[in-house]
PARO-807046 format. One line per field, with one value per residue (C-alpha): x, y, z; residue in one letter. Coordinates in Angstrom, 3 decimals. Layout:
% PARO-807046
x = (X; ...);
y = (Y; ...);
z = (Z; ...);
marza = (A; ...);
% end
This chain:
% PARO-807046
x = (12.219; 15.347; 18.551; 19.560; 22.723; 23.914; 23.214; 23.197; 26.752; 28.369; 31.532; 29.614; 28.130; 28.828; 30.149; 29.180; 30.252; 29.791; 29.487; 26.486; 24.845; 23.030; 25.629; 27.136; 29.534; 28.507; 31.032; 30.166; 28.840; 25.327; 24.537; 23.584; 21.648; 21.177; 18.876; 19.227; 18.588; 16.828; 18.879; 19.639; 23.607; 24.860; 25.138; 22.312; 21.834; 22.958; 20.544; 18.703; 18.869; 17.830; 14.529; 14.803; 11.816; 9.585; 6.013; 5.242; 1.889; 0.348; -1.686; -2.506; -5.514; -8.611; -7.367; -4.062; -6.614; -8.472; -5.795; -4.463; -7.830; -8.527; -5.037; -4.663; -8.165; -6.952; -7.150; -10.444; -11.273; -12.615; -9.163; -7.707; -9.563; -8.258; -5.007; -6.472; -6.964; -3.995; -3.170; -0.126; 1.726; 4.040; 6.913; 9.399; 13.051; 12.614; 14.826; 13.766; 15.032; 17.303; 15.708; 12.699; 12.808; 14.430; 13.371; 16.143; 15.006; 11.719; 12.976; 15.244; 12.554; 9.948; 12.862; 13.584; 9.839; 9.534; 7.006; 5.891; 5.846; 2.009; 0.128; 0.039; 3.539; 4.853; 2.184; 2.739; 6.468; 8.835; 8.303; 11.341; 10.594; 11.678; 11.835; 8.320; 7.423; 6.135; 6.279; 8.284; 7.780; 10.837; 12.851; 15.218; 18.586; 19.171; 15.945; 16.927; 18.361; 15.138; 12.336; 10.014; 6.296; 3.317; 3.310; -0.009; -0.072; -0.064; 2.778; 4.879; 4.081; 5.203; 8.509; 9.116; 8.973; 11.165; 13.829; 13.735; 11.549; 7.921; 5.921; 6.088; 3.155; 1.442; 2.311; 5.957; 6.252; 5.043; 7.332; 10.187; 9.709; 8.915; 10.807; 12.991; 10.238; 8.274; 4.473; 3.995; 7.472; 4.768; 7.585; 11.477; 13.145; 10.417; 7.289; 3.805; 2.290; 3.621; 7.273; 6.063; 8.866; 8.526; 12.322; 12.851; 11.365; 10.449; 6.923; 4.721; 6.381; 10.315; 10.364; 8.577; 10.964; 9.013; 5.944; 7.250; 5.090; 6.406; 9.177; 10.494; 14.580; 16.959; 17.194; 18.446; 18.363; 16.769; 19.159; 16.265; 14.176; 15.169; 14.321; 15.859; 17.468; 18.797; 15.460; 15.230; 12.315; 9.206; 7.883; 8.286; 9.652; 6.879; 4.183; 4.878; 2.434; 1.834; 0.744; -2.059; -5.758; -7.176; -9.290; -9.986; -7.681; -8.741; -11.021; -12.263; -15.845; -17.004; -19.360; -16.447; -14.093; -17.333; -17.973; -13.835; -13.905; -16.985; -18.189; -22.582; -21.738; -20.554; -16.967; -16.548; -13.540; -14.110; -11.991; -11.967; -10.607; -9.562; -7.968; -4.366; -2.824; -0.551; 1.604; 4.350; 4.605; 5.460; 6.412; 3.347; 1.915; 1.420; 1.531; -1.308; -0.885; 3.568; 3.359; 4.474; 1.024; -1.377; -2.387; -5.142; -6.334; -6.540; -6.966; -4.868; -4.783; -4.699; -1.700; -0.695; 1.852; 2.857; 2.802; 5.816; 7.570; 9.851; 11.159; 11.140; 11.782; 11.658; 14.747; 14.168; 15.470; 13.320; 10.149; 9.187; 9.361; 7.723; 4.694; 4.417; 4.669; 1.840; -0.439; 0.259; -0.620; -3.827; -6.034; -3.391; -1.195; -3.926; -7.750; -7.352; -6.912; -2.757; -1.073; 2.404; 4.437; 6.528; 8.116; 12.187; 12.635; 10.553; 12.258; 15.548; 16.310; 18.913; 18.020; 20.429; 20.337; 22.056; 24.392; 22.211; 19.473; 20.176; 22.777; 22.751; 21.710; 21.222; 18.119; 17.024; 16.966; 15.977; 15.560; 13.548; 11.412; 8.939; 7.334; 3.336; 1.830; 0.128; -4.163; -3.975; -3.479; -1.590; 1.252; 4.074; 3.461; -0.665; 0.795; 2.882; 0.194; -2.154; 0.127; 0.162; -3.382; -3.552; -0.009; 0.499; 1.250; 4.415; 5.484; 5.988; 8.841; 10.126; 13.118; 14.132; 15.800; 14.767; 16.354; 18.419; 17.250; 14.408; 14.197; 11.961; 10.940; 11.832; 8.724; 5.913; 4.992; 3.129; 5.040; 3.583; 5.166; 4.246; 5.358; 6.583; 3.510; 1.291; -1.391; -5.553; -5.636; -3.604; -1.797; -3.171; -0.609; -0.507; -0.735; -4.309; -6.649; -10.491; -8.851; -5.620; -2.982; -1.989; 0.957; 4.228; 1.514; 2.878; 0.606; 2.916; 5.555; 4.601; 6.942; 6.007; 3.654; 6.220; 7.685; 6.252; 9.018; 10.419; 9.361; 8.980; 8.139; 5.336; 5.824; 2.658; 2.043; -0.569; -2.556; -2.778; -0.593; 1.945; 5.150; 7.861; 9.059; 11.907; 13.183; 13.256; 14.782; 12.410; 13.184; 11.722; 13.113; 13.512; 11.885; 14.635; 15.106; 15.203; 18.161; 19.752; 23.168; 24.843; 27.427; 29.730; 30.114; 31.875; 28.858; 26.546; 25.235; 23.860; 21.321; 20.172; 17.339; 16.345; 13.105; 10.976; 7.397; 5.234; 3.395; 0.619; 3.267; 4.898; 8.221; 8.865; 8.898; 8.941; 12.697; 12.109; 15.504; 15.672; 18.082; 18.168; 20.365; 21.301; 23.418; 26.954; 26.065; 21.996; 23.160; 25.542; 27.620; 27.196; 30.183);
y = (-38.967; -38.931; -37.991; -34.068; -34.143; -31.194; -32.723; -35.886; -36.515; -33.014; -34.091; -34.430; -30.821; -28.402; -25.139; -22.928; -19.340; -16.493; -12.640; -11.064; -9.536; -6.899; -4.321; -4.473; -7.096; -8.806; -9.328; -13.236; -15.618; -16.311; -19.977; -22.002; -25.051; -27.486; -30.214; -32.523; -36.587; -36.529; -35.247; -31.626; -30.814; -27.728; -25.714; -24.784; -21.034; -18.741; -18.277; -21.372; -24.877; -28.075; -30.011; -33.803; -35.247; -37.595; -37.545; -36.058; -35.389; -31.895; -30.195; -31.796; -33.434; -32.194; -32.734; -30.591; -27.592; -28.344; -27.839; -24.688; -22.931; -23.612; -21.952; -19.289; -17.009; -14.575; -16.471; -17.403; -20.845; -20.561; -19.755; -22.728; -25.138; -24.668; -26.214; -30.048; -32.575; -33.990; -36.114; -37.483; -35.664; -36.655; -34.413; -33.866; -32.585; -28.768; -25.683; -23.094; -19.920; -20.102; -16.231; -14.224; -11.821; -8.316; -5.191; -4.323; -7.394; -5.996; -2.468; -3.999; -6.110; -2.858; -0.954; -3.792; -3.585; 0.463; -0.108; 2.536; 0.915; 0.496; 3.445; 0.435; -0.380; 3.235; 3.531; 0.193; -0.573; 1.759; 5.085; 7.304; 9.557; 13.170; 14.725; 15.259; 11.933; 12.793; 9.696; 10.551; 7.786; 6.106; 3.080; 4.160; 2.582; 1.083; -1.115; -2.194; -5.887; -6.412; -8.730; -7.337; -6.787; -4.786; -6.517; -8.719; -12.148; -10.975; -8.729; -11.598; -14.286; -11.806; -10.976; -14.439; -15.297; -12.175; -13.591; -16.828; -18.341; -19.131; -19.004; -22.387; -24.415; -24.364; -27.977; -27.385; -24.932; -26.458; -29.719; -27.544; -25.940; -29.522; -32.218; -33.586; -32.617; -35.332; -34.495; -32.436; -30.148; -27.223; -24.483; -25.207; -25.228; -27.842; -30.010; -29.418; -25.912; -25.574; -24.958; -21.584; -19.254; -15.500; -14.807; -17.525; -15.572; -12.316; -11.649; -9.122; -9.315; -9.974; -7.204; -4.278; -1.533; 0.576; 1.804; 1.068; -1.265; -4.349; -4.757; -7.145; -8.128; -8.503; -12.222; -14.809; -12.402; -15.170; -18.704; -20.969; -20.318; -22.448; -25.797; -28.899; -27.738; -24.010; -22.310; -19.270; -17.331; -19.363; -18.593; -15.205; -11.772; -11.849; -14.408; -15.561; -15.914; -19.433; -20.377; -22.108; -21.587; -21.691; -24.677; -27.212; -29.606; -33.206; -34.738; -32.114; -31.505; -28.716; -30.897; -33.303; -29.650; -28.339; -31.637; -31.505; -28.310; -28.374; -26.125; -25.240; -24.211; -25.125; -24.100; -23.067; -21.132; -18.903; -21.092; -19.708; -21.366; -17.397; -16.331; -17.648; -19.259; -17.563; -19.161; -18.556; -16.330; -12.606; -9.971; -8.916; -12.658; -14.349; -18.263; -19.291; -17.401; -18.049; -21.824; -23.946; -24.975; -21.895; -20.743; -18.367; -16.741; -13.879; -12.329; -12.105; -8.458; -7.794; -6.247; -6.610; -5.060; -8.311; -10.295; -11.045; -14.385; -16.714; -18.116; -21.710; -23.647; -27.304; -29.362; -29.974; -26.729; -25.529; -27.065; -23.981; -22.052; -24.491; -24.729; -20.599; -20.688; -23.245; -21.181; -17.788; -19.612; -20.502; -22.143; -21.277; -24.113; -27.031; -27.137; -31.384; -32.232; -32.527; -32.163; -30.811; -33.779; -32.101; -35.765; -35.034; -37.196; -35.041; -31.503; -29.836; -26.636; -24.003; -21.964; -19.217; -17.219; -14.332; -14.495; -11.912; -10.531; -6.860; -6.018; -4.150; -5.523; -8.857; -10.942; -14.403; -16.831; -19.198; -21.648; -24.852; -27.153; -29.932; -32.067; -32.612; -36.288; -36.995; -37.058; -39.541; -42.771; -43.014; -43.988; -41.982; -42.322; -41.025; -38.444; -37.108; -37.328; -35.513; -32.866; -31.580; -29.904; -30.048; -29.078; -31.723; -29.794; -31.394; -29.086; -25.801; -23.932; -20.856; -18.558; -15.426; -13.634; -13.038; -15.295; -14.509; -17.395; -17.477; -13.933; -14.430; -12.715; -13.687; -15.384; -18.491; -20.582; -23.933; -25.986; -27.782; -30.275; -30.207; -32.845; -32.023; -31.968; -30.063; -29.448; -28.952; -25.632; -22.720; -22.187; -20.372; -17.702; -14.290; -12.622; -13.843; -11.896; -11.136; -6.931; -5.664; -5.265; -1.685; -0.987; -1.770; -4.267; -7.609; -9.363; -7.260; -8.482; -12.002; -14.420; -16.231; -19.503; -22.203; -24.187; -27.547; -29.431; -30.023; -31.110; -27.774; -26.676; -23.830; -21.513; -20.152; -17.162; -16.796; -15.109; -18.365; -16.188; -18.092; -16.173; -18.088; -21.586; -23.113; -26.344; -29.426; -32.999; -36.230; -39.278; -43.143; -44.110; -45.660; -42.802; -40.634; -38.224; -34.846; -32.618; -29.491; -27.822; -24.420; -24.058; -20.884; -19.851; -17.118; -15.278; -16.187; -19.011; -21.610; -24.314; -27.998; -29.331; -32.994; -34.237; -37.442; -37.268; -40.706; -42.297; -44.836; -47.610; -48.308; -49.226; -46.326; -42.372; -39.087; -38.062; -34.260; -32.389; -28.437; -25.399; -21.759; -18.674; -16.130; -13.154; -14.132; -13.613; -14.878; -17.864; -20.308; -22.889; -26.626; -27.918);
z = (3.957; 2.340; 4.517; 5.121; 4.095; 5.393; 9.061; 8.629; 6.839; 7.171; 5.254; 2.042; 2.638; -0.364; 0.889; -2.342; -2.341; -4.620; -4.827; -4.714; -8.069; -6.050; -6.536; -3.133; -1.868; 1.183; 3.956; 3.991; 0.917; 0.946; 1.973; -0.968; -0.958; -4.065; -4.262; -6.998; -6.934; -4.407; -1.914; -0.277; 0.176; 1.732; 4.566; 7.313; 6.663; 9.559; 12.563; 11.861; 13.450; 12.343; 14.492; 13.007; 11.788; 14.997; 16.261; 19.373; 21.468; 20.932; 23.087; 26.295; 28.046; 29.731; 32.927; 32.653; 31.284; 34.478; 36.747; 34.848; 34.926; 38.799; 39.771; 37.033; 36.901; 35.276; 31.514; 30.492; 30.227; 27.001; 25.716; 27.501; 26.069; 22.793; 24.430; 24.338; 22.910; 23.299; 19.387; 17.808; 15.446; 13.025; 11.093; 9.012; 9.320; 10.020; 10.276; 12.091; 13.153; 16.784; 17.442; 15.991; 13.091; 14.843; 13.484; 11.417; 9.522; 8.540; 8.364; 5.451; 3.708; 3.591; 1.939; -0.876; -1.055; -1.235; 1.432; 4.102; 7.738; 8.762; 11.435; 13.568; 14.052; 13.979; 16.887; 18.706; 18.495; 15.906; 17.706; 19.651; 23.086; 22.826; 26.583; 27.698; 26.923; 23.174; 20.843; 17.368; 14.344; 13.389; 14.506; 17.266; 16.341; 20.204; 18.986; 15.849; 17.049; 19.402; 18.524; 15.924; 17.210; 15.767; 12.563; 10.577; 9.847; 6.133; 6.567; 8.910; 5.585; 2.995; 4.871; 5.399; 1.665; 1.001; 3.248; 1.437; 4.046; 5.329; 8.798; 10.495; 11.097; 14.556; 14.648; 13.554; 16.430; 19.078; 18.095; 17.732; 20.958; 23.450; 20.956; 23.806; 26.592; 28.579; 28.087; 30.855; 30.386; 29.810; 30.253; 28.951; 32.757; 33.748; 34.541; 34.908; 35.622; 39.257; 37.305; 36.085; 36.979; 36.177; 36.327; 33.987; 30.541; 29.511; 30.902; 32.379; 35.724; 34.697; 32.765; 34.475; 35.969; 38.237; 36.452; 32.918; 30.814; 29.465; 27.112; 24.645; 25.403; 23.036; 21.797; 24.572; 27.474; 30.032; 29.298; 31.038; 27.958; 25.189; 23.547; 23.248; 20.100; 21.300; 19.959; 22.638; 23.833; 23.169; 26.457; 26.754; 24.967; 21.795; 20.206; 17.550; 13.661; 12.243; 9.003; 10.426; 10.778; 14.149; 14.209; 17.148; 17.809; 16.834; 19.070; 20.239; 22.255; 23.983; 26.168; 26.962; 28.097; 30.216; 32.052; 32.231; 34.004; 35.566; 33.668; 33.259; 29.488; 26.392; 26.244; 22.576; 21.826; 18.557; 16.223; 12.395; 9.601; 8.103; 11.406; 12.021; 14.877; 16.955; 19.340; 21.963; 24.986; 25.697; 27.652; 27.920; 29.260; 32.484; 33.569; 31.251; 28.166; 28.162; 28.783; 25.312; 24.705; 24.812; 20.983; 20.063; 16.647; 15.414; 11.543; 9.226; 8.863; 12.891; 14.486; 18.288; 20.525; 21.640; 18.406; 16.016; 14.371; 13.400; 10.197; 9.239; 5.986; 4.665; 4.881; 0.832; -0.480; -3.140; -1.811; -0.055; -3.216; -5.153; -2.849; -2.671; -6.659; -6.819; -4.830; -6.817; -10.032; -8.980; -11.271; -14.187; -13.040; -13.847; -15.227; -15.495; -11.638; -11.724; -8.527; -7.987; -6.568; -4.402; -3.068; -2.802; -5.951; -7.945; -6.787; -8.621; -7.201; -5.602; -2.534; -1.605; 1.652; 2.720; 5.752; 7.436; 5.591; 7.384; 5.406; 2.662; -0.690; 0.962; -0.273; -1.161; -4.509; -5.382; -8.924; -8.656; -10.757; -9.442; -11.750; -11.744; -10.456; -13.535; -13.302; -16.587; -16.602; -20.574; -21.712; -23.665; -26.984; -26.114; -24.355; -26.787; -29.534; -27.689; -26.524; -29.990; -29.740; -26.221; -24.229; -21.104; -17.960; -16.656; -13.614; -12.302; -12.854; -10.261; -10.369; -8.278; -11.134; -15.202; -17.330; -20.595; -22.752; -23.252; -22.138; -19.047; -15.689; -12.815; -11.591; -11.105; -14.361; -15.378; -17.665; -20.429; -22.964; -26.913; -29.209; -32.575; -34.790; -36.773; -34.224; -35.295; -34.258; -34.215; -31.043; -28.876; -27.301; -25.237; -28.620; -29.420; -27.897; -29.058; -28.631; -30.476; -27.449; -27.094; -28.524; -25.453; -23.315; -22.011; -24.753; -27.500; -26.322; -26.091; -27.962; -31.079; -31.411; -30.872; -33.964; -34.859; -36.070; -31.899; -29.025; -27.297; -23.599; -22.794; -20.294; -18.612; -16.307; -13.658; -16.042; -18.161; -20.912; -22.389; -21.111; -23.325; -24.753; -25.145; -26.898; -24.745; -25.041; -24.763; -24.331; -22.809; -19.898; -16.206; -13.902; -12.161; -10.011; -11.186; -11.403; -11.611; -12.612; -12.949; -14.944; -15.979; -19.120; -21.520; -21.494; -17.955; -16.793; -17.941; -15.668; -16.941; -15.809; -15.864; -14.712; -15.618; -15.630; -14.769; -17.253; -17.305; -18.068; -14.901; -16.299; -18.220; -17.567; -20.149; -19.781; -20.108; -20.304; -21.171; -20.502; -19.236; -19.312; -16.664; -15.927; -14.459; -11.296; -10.942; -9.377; -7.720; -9.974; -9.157; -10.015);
marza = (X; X; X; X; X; X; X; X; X; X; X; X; X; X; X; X; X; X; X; X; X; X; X; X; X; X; X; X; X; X; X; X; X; X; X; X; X; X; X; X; X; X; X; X; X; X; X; X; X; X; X; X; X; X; X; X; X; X; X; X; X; X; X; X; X; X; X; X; X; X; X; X; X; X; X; X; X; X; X; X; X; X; X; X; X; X; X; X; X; X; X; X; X; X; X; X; X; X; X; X; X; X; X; X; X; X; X; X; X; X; X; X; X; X; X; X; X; X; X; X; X; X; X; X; X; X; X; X; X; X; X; X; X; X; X; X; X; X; X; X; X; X; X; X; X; X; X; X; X; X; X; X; X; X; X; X; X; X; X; X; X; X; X; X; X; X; X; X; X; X; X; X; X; X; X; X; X; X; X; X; X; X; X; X; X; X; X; X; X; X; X; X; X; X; X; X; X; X; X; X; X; X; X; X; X; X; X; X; X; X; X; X; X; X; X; X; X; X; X; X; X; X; X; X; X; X; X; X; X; X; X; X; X; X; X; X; X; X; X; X; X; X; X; X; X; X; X; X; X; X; X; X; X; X; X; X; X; X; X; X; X; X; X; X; X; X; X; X; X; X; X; X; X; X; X; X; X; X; X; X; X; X; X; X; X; X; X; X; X; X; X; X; X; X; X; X; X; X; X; X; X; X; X; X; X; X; X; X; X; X; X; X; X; X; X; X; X; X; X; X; X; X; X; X; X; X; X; X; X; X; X; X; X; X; X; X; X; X; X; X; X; X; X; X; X; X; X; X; X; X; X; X; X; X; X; X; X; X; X; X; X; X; X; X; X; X; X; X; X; X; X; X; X; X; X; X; X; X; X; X; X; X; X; X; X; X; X; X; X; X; X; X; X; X; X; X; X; X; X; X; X; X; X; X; X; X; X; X; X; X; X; X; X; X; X; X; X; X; X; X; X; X; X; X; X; X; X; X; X; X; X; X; X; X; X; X; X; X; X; X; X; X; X; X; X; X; X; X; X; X; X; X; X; X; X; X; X; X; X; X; X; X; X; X; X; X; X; X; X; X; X; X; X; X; X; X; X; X; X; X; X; X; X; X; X; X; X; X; X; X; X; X; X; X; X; X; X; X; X; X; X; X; X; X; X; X; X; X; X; X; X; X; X; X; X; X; X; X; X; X; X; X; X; X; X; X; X);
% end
């Protein structure tokens, strides 16, 4: 993996600035983040911290599941098992948020959303007390900063993406929370299961006044629980969403955890390939359930008093993005078997993230292009000459905000190249439908078939319409890494892309190069 430059070399990092377009100045600049040859430059954005790529063992073995269940009844063995195998994982350079998402996080993403909060979290976390003990909906203000609980899987992955984010992966959590650990550093403050502390983290017993029930802290509020890297409260205060389904670990046998345990059955936790994984302790835990390695599952949809989560993103700005806007496109973004290459070399993009995504008119952006890793095996001049009847897919193209030229919404689209040429068939556009469009629909508003005297580029929605095109520049040449730039100008903005798409001729590439125009303030100038 390429270097992160904005770690690795921090005198090279680009510290880009501009105002917001949302209407309301923010009291800091967004952070921006360009990748472009192949490498990322700028700055980390606020409240995250960067985990540098290694392999680590995850989970733990039969015999450490042994000793946990003989000494800590109160969990069922069946959910302890799901703890080992222990395997060797590999990853990437990660950033991850330092705390989890606070309420007034989410309370600002469902108003950018017009969303109502759900029954469940009114009832299980965003309520106030009048005297008498009667609940009243409605986030009291002293609770705004605390750690956000009560919310789906679904609802944690969309928030995420609206703060220019995603859920980490179970593996990427559990890495970011023991990288520096030995094997059996099960809690932050120390080894093996005999260092479980309950004034260390926020858990059923630290944080019990009298005859109150358990309740989350704000962020930080117990020093002795925190990472290697300054990530705080992974034992305790609330679980935490992954992106991951909850499937066995590999390697693992239920007949090889019963004869572990001693067990007469076959210990089978439910895993589920729908259900996600949820990881991390809580205030509402005990030894077994707020130790670094305990996970469970649990559906998508399901909410819990004790369940919220963290942000992470790829070190490759724009890769995040890209990988969101190949899953929304579905089966519009390839019929012929083309992957999106999503390898830093192939990436051009700009990522930019609000100081602190509570304040007002804050939100994320982004503008990236990948290119596809081709299913065919021909060379340019083939390529080009089928294009004409058939347009090559050649990436995916994603952008936060609607573009002047071609006049575009902000959104997910397939990108196909068509050579100049006279083509069999008409083109077939979002005009041509079996039904006239009614009169104001999307498909009367299509644009145009493209010319056939250029080289053009196709821009296609999830609905396999085509959305726009726009002339593009071809050319032979040495493969490249793709690239991106911003520029002013009298009248917006205006960003280049370069990309080269792999041929069947290993010494050559399809230099694609095409333009795009924005509002003055859509995005962040490269220069």
């Amino acid at each position: 993996m390429a270097p992160f430059a904005a770690t690795c070399a921090p005198w090279i990092v680009a510290l880009l600035a501009f105002p917001s377009g949302s209407g309301t100045r923010q009291e800091q600049p967004p952070t921006v983040r360009v990748h472009r040859d192949g490498v990322t430059r700028g700055a980390i954005p606020a409240g995250m911290v960067v985990v540098p790529e290694g392999k680590f063992r995850m989970g733990t073995t039969w015999k450490s599941v042994a000793e946990l269940a003989a000494n800590d009844p109160g969990v069922s063995v069946d959910r302890l098992v799901a703890m080992a195998p222990d395997h060797e994982v590999a990853l990437a350079t990660l950033l991850i948020d330092r705390e989890e998402v606070q309420n007034v996080h989410f309370r600002r993403y469902l108003e950018a959303r017009a969303l109502a909060p759900s029954r469940e979290l009114l009832d299980l976390a965003w309520f106030r007390r009048e005297r008498g003990g009667r609940k009243i909906d409605g986030l009291d203000a002293a609770a705004e900063r605390l750690p956000l609980r009560g919310v789906s899987g679904d609802e944690a992955a969309d928030c995420a993406r609206w703060l220019g984010k995603r859920l980490p992966t179970e593996e990427e959590w559990e890495y970011a929370a023991r990288r520096g650990r030995p094997a059996d550093g099960f809690y932050p403050w120390g080894t093996g299961w005999s260092a479980w502390a309950s004034d260390r983290c926020a858990n059923a017993q630290s944080t019990m006044v009298g005859r109150s029930s358990p309740s989350a802290r704000p962020g930080g509020s117990f020093p002795s629980d925190r990472s290697f890297d300054e990530l705080l409260d992974l034992c305790g205060n609330v679980a935490e969403w992954t992106s991951s389904p909850f499937a066995a670990y590999e390697g693992y046998d239920a007949e090889v955890a019963a004869k572990a345990l001693g067990e007469k059955r076959r210990l089978e936790p439910r895993f589920d390939d729908i259900a996600r994984t949820i990881r991390g302790g809580s205030a509402w835990g005990n030894r077994g359930t707020n130790s670094l390695l305990f996970r469970f599952g649990a559906e998508r949809t399901a909410r819990f008093e004790a369940v919220g989560f963290r942000c992470a993103m790829s070190a490759v700005a724009g890769r995040d993005a890209l990988a969101a806007a190949r899953a929304s496109l579905g089966k519009a973004f390839s019929a012929q078997g083309d992957a999106l290459d999503l390898a830093e070399a192939s990436i051009a993009a700009e990522t930019l993230h609000p100081a602190d995504p509570a304040l007002p008119g804050a939100r994320a952006r982004h503008l990236a292009f990948a290119r596809v890793v081709a299913a065919g095996k021909a060379g340019t001049l083939k390529m080009r000459r089928d294009s004409i009847d058939a347009p090559r897919l050649v990436g995916l193209l994603t952008l936060s905000e609607p573009a002047r030229a071609p006049a575009l919404a902000a959104g997910d689209y397939a990108v196909r190249f068509k050579a100049r040429g006279q083509p069999t068939e008409p083109h077939v556009g979002a005009r041509d439908r079996r039904e006239p469009p009614k009169r104001g629909s999307a498909a009367d508003l299509a644009p145009p078939p493209p010319p056939n005297d250029r080289d053009v580029l196709l821009l296609v929605d999830a609905q396999g319409r085509t959305a726009a095109w726009l002339p593009v520049t071809s050319s032979d040449s040495p493969a490249l890494p793709s690239r991106l730039d911003v520029k002013a100008t009298a009248d917006g903005q205006l960003a280049t892309f370069a990309a080269s798409l792999p041929t069947g001729n290993r010494m050559s590439a399809l230099r694609l190069g095409f333009e795009l125009r924005f509002d003055p303030d859509a995005y962040a100038p490269t220069e």
